[in-house]
DRENDO-1510 file (C-alpha; in Angstrom, 1 decimal, always signed):
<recs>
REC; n; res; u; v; w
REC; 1; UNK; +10.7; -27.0; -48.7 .
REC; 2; UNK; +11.1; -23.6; -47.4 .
REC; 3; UNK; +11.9; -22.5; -44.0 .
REC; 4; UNK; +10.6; -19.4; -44.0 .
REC; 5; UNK; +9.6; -17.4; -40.9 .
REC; 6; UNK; +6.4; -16.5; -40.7 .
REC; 7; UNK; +6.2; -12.1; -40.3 .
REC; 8; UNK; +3.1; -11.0; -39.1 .
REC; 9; UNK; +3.3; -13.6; -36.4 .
REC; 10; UNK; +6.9; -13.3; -36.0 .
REC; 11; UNK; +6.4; -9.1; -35.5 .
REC; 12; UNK; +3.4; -9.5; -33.2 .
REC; 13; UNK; +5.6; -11.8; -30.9 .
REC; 14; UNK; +8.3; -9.7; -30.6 .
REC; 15; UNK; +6.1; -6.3; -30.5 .
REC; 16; UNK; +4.2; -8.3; -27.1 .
REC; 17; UNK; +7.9; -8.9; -26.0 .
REC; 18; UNK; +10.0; -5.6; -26.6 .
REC; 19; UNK; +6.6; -4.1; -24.5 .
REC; 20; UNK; +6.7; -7.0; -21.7 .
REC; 21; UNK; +10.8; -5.6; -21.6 .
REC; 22; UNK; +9.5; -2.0; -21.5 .
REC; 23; UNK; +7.0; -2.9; -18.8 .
REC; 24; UNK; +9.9; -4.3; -16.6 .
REC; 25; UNK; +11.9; -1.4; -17.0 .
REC; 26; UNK; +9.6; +0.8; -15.9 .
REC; 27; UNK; +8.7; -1.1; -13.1 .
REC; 28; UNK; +12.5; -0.8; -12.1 .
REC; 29; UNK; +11.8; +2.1; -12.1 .
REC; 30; UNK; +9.0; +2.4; -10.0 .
REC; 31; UNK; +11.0; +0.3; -7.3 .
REC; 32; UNK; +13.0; +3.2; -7.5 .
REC; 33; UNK; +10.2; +5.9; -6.5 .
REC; 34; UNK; +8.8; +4.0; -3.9 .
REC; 35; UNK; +12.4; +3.3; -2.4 .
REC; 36; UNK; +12.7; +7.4; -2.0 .
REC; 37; UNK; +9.1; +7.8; -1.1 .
REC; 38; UNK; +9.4; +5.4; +1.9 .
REC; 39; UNK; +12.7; +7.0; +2.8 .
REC; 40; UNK; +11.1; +10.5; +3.1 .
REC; 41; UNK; +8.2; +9.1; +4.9 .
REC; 42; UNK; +10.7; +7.6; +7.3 .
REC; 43; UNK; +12.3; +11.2; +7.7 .
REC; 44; UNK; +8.7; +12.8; +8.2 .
REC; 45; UNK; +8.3; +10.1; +11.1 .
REC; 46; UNK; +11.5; +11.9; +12.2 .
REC; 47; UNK; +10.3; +15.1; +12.4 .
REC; 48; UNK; +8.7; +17.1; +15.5 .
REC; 49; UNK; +5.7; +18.6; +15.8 .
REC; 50; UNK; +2.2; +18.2; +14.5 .
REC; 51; UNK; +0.1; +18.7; +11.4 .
REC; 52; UNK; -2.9; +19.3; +10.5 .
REC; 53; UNK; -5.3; +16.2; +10.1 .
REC; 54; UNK; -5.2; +15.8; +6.4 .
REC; 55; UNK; -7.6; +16.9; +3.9 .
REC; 56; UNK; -8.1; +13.9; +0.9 .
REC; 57; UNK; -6.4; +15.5; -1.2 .
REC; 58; UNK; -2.9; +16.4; +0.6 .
REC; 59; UNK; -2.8; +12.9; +2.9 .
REC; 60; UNK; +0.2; +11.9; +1.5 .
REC; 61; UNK; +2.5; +15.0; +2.3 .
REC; 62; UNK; +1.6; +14.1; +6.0 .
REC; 63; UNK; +1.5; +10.6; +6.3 .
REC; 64; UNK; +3.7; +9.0; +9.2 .
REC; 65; UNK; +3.5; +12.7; +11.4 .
REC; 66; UNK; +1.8; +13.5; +14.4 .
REC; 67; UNK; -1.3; +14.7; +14.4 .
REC; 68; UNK; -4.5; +15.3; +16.5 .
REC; 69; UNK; -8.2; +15.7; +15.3 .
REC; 70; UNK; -11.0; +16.9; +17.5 .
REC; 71; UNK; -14.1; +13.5; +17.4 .
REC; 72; UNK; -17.0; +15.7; +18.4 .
REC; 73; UNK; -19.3; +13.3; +17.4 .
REC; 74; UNK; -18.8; +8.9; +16.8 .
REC; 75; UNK; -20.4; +7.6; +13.9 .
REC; 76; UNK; -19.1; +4.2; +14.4 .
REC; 77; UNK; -17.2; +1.8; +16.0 .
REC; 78; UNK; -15.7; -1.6; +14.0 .
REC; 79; UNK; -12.8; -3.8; +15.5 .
REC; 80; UNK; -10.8; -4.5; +12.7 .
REC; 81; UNK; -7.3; -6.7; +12.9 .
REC; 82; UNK; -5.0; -5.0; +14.7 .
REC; 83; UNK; -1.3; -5.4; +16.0 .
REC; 84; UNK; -0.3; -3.9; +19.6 .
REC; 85; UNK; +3.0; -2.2; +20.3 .
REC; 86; UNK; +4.3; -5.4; +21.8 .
REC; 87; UNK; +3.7; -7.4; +18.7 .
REC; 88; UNK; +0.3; -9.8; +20.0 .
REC; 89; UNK; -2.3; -9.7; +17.6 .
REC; 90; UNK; -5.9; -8.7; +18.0 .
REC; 91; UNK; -8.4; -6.1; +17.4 .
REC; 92; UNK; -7.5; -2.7; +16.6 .
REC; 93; UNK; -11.3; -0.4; +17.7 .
REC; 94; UNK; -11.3; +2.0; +14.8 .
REC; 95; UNK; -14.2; +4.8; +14.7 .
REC; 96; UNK; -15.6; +7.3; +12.8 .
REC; 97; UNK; -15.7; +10.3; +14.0 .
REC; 98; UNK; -17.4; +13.5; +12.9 .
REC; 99; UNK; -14.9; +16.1; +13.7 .
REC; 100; UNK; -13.8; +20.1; +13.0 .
REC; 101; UNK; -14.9; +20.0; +9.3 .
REC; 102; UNK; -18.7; +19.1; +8.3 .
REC; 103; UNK; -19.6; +16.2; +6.0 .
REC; 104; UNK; -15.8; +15.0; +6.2 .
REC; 105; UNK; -15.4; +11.7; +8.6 .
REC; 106; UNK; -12.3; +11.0; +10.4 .
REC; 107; UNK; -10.9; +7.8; +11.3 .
REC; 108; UNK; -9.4; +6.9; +14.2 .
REC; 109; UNK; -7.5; +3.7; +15.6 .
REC; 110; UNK; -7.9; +4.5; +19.8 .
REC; 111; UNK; -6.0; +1.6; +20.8 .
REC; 112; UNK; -5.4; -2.4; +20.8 .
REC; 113; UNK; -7.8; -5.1; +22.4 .
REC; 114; UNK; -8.1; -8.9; +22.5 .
REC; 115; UNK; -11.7; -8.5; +23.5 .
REC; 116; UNK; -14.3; -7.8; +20.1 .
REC; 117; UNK; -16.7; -5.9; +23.3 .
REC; 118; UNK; -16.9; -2.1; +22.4 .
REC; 119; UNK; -15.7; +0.0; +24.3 .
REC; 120; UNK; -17.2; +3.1; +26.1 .
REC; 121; UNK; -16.1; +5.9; +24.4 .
REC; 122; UNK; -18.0; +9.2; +23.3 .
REC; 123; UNK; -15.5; +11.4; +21.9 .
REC; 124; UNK; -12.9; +14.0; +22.1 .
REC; 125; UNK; -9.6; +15.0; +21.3 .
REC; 126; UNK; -7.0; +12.4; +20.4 .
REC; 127; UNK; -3.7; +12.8; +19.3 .
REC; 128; UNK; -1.1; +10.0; +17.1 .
REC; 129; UNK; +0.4; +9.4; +14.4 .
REC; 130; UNK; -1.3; +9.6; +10.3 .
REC; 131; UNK; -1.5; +6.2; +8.7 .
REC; 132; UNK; -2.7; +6.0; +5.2 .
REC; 133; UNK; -5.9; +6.2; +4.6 .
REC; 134; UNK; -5.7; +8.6; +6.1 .
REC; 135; UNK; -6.3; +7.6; +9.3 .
REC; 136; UNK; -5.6; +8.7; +13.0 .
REC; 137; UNK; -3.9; +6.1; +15.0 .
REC; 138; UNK; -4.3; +7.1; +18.4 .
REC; 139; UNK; -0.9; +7.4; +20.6 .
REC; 140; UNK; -1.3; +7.3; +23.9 .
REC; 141; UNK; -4.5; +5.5; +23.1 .
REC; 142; UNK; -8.0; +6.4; +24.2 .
REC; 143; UNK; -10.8; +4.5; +26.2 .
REC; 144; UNK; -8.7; +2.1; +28.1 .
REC; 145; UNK; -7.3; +0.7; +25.4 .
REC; 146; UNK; -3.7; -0.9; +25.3 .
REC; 147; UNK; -1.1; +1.2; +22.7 .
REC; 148; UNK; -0.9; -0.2; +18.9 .
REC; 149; UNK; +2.0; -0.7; +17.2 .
REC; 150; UNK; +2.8; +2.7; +15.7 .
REC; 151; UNK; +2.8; +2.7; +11.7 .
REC; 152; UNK; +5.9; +2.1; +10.0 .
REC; 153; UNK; +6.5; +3.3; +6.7 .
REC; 154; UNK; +8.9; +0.1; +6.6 .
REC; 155; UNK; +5.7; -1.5; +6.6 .
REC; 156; UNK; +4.5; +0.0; +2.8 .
REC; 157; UNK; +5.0; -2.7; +0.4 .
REC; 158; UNK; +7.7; -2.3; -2.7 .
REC; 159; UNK; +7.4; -5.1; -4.7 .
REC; 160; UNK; +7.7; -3.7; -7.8 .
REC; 161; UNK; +11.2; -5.3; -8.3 .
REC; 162; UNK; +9.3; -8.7; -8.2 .
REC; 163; UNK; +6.5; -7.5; -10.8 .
REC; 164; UNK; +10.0; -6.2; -13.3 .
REC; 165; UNK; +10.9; -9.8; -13.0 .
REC; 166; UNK; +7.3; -11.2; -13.8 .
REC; 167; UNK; +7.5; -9.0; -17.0 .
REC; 168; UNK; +11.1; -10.3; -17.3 .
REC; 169; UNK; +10.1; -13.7; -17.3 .
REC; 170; UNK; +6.6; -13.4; -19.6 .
REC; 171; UNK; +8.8; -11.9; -22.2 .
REC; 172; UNK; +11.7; -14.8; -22.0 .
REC; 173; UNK; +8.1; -16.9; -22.2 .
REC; 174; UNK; +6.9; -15.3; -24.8 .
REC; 175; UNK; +9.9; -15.8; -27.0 .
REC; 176; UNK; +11.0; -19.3; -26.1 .
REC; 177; UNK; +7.3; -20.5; -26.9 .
REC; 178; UNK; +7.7; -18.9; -30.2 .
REC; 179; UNK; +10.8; -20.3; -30.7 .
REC; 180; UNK; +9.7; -23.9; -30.6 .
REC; 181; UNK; +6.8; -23.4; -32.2 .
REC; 182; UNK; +9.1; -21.7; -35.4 .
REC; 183; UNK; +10.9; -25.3; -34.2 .
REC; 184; UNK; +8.0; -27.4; -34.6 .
REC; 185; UNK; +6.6; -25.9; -38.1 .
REC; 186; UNK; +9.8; -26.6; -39.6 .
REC; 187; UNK; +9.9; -29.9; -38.1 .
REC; 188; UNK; +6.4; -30.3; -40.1 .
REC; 189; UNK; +7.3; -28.9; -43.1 .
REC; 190; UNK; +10.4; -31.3; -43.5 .
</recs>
C-alpha cells in the first residue's frame, strides 16, 4: 500500500498553523506597544501641571495627569469596588456629574469608603488624577471621603506575551494532532 499524504488536508493544517505562528508574532509584538505605551503613561504621571478633562476622543493622550473638572450638577451616585491609598478594600463613590460641556457626563471617583451609605455631596470643583475611562479620580478627595489609591499605569494589564504563547502552543497542537493522525492512517492502511 501507499503511504501517501493526504494534500488538501495536509495544506489546510499547515495554512491554520503558519497563521496561528503569525498570530503569535504579532502578539509579540503588541507586548512590545503596550510595554512603551505604559512607560510613557508612567512619564505623563511624572509630569506637572494639569490638563484639560478629556474629551472621548483624546482620553488617552492624558490619561494618568492631573486634572480638575467643574460637577455643576450630580446625575448619580454608585459605590463601586474600590481600593484606598492604604491598600484596604471597599467602596470607591463614583458620580456622574454634568459639568462645563452640555450633554457630555463626567465621572468622578471622590474618595474611598467601607460604608455602601451615600454620601452628602452636591457638587463642585474637584481636582485628581485621569484614569481610563476616562474618569476623574478625585485627590484630595471630596465629601468626607478617605483618599483612593491613585491609578497606576503599572496597573494596565500586558498580557499579550501570554496570548503569543497560546498561539504558540495551538500551532505546536495543531501539528502534533496532525501528525498522529498522518500516524494512525498509515497504521490503518498497513
Amino acid at each position: 500500500m501507499s503511504s501517501r499524504i493526504p494534500i488538501i488536508p495536509t495544506i489546510l493544517v499547515l495554512a491554520a498553523a503558519a497563521t496561528m505562528v503569525a498570530l503569535g508574532v504579532w502578539q509579540l509584538g503588541r507586548a512590545d506597544e503596550k510595554s512603551a505605551l505604559i512607560a510613557s503613561y508612567s512619564a505623563a504621571s511624572d509630569m506637572a501641571g494639569e490638563v484639560d478633562f478629556p474629551d472621548e476622543g483624546d482620553a488617552e493622550d492624558a490619561w494618568f495627569r492631573r486634572s480638575s473638572v467643574n460637577c455643576d450638577r450630580v446625575v448619580g451616585i454608585d459605590p463601586v469596588a474600590g481600593t484606598a491609598e492604604n491598600g484596604a478594600k471597599g467602596w470607591a463613590m463614583r458620580v456622574t456629574c454634568a459639568g462645563d460641556i452640555p450633554g457630555r457626563p463626567v465621572t468622578v471617583d471622590l474618595g474611598f469608603t467601607r460604608d455602601l451609605a451615600m454620601p452628602e455631596w452636591s457638587g463642585g470643583e474637584v481636582s485628581g488624577i485621569i484614569a481610563p475611562g476616562p474618569r476623574l479620580v478625585a485627590d484630595p478627595p471630596a465629601a468626607g471621603l478617605a483618599p483612593l489609591a491613585k491609578p497606576d499605569p503599572g496597573d494596565l494589564p500586558n498580557n499579550h506575551l501570554a496570548y503569543a504563547g497560546q498561539w504558540f502552543f495551538f500551532a505546536l497542537t495543531a501539528l502534533v494532532i496532525y501528525f498522529l493522525a498522518l500516524k494512525s492512517r498509515r497504521a490503518r492502511r498497513d
